[in-house]
C-alpha positions in Angstrom: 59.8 181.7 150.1 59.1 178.2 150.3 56.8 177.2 153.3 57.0 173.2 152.8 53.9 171.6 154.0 51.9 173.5 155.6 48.5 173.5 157.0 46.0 176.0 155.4 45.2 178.0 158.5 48.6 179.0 159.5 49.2 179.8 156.5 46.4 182.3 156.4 47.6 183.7 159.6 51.0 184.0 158.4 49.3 186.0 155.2 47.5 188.3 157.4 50.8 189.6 159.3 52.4 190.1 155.8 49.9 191.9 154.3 49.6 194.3 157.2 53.3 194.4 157.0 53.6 195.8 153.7 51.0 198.0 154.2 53.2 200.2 156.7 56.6 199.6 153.6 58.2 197.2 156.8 58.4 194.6 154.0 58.8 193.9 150.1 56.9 191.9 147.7 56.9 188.8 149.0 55.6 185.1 147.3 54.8 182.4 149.1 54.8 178.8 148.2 53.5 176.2 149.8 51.4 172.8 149.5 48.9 172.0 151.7 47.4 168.9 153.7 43.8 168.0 152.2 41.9 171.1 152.3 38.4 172.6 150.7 38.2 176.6 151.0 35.3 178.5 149.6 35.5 181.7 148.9 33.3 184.9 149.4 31.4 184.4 146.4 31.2 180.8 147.0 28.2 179.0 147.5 28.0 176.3 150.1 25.9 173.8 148.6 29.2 173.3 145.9 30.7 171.5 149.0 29.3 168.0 148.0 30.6 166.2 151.0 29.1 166.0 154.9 31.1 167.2 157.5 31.1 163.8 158.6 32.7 162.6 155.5 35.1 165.2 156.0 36.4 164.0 159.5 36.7 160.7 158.1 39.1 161.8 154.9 41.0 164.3 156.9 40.1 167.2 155.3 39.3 170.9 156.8 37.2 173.1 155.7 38.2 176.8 155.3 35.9 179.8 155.0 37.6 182.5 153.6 37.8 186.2 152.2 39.6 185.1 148.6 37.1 185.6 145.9 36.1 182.7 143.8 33.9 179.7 144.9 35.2 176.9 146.2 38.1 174.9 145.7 40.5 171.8 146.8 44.2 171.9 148.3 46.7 169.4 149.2 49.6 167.3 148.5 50.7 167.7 144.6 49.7 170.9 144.8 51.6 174.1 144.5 49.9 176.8 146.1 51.1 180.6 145.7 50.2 183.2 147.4 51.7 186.9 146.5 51.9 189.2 149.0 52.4 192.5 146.5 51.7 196.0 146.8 49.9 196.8 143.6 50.0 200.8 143.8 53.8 199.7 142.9 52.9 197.9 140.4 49.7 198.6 138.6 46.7 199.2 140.6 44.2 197.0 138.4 42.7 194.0 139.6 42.3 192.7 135.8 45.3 193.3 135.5 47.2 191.3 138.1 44.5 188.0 137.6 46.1 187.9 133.9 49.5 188.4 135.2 49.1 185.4 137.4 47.5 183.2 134.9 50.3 184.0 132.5 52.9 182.8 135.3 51.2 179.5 135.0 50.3 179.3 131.7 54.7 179.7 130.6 55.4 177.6 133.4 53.0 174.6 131.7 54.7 175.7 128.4 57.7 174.9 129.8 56.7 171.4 129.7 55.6 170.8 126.5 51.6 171.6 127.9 49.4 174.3 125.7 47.3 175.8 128.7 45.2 178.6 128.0 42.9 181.5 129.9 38.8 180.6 129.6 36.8 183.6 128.8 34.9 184.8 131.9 36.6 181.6 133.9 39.4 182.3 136.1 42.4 179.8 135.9 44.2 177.9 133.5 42.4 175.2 131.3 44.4 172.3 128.9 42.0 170.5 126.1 41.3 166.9 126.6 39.2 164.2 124.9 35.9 164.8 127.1 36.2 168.7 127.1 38.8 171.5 128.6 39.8 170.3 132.5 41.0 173.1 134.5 45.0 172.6 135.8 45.5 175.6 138.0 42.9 177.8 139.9 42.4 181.4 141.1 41.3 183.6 143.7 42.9 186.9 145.2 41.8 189.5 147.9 43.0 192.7 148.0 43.2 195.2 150.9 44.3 198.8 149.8 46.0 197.0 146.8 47.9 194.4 149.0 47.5 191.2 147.4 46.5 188.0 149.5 45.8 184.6 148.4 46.8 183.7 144.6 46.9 180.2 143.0 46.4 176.8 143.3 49.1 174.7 140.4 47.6 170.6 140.1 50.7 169.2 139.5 51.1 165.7 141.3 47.2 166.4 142.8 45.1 163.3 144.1 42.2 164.5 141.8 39.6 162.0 143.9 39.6 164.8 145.9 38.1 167.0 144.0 34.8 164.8 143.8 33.9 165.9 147.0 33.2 169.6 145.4 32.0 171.1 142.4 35.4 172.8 141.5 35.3 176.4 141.3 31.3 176.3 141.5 31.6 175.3 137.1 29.1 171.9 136.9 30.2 169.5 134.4 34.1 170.2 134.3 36.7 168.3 135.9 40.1 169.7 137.2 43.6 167.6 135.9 46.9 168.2 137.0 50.4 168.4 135.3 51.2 164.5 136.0 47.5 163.6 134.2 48.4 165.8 131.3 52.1 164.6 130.6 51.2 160.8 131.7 54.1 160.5 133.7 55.1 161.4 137.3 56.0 165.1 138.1 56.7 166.5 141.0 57.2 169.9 142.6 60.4 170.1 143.0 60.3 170.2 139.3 57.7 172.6 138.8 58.3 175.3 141.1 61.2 177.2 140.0 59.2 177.4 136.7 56.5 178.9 138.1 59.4 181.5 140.7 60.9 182.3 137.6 58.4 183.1 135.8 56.8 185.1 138.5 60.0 187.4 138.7 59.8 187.7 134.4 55.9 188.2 134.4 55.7 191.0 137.2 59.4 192.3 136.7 60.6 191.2 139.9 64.4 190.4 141.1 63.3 187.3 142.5 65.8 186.5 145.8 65.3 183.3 147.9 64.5 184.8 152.1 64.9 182.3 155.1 61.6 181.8 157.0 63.9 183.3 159.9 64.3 186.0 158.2 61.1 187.1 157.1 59.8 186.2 161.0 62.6 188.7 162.4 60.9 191.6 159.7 57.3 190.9 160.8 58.1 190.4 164.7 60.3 194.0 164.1 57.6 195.7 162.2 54.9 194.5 165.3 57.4 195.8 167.9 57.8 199.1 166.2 53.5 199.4 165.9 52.9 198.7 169.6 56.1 201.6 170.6 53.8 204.0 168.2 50.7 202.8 170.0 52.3 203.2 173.4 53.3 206.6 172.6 49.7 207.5 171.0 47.9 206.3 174.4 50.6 208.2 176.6 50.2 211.6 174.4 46.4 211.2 174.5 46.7 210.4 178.6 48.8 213.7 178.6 46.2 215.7 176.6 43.5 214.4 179.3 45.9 215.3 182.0 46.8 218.8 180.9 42.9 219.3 180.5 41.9 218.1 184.1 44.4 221.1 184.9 42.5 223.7 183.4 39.6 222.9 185.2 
C-alpha cells in the first residue's frame, strides 16, 4: 500500500497496529510505501554523536528527529525517497534474520538493475552500494526490527533524495562515505513514480508474494475490526475473572 507523503511518526504508529495485527493472523503480509518529510532516525544501535546537526539547526531546516527501535545507526528520510516498510510474518516465511536482510537488499539491488545501475551488497555493511569515481556511495539503506518474527521497518530507496541532507549526519554511522541516489547515478531526473513498481514487483518475485494493491480504507476497516474483536476478548477475560472472585466470596 502506498501511504503518499507521510510524516515519520504516524507512520510508525500505523506500523505498530499492523504488526500487532498480524501477530493475532487478523491481517496478511502487508508492504508499506511511503516517502517522508525531512527526517533523521537513529536506530538502537545508533550512536548520537553521528547526528552532526543542533537541535537548533534542526528547527530551522524542518527536520524531526526520531528515536527508534529499528536496528542500524542513524539515517536520513524525505522527499525522493522511497521508504518500505514490510510488515511480514517470517515463521511463514523463513524465520532467519540473515535471511530476510539479503532478501530485501536483493529487492533493491534488481530494481537498480532495472535501470541500467550495477548495485551491489558491501560485506558486513547493510544496504546497497554503486561504485563511483571517489569510492562506493551507498543508494539504499537498511534497518529492521522484529517482534516474534513480525517484521517492522525496512528500507530507505535514494531515488530523487536532496542529498544536502545527509551532511547533517554521518550516514549509517560509516565516516568517509557519502550516500547517492538513483537521479545522481543515472544523471538525469527520476522519480518515484518510476521506481516503485520496480521495487513492488520485485518484492512479490523476491519473497514469493501475490502482490495485490489494498485501499488505505481497507486496511483501516481490518485493523479497527481486529481492535474491536481484542477489547470483546478482554471484556470477557475481566468478566470471567470478576465471576471467579464472585463465586469465591461465596464460599466464604
Amino acid at each position: 500500500m502506498n501511504l503518499g507523503l507521510l510524516p515519520y511518526g504516524p507512520a510508525c504508529a500505523l506500523q505498530a497496529r499492523l504488526v500487532e495485527a498480524r501477530k493475532a493472523g487478523a491481517i496478511p503480509d502487508v508492504l508499506l510505501l511511503s516517502e517522508h518529510p525531512h527526517a533523521i532516525t537513529l536506530g538502537r544501535n545508533g550512536r548520537r554523536e553521528h547526528l552532526r546537526a543542533s537541535e537548533r539547526l534542526l528547527s530551522q531546516m524542518n527536520v524531526t528527529f526520531h528515536e527508534t527501535n529499528r536496528g542500524g545507526d542513524i539515517t536520513y528520510h524525505g522527499p525522493g525517497q522511497i521508504v518500505g516498510y514490510p510488515i511480514l510474518d517470517l515463521a511463514q516465511h523463513r524465520r532467519d534474520v540473515r535471511w530476510y536482510v539479503s532478501h530485501l537488499e536483493e529487492v533493491m539491488i534488481r530494481a537498480s538493475a532495472d535501470f541500467g545501475v550495477s548495485a551491489r551488497r558491501v560485506a558486513d555493511r547493510h544496504g546497497i552500494w554503486v561504485d563511483a569515481p571517489g569510492g562506493e556511495e551507498k543508494l539504499a539503506a537498511l534497518g529492521v526490527h522484529l517482534s516474534r518474527w513480525v517484521t517492522s521497518h525496512g528500507f530507505a530507496y535514494n531515488v530523487a533524495t536532496d542529498l544536502r541532507y545527509f551532511d547533517l549526519i554521518v550516514p549509517c554511522g560509516i565516516a568517509g562515505k557519502r550516500a547517492t541516489s538513483l537521479e545522481r547515478v543515472l544523471d538525469r531526473a527520476v522519480s518515484c513514480g518510476e521506481v516503485t513498481p520496480k521495487l513492488v514487483w520485485h518484492f512479490g518475485d523476491v519473497f514469493g508474494c501475490e502482490m495485490v494493491v489494498v485501499p488505505r480504507v481497507t486496511l483501516e476497516q481490518k485493523l479497527a475490526d481486529h481492535a474491536a474483536a481484542a477489547y470483546r476478548l478482554h471484556q470477557n477475560g475481566a468478566e470471567r475473572k470478576a465471576a471467579a472472585v464472585d463465586l469465591q466470596g461465596s464460599r466464604a
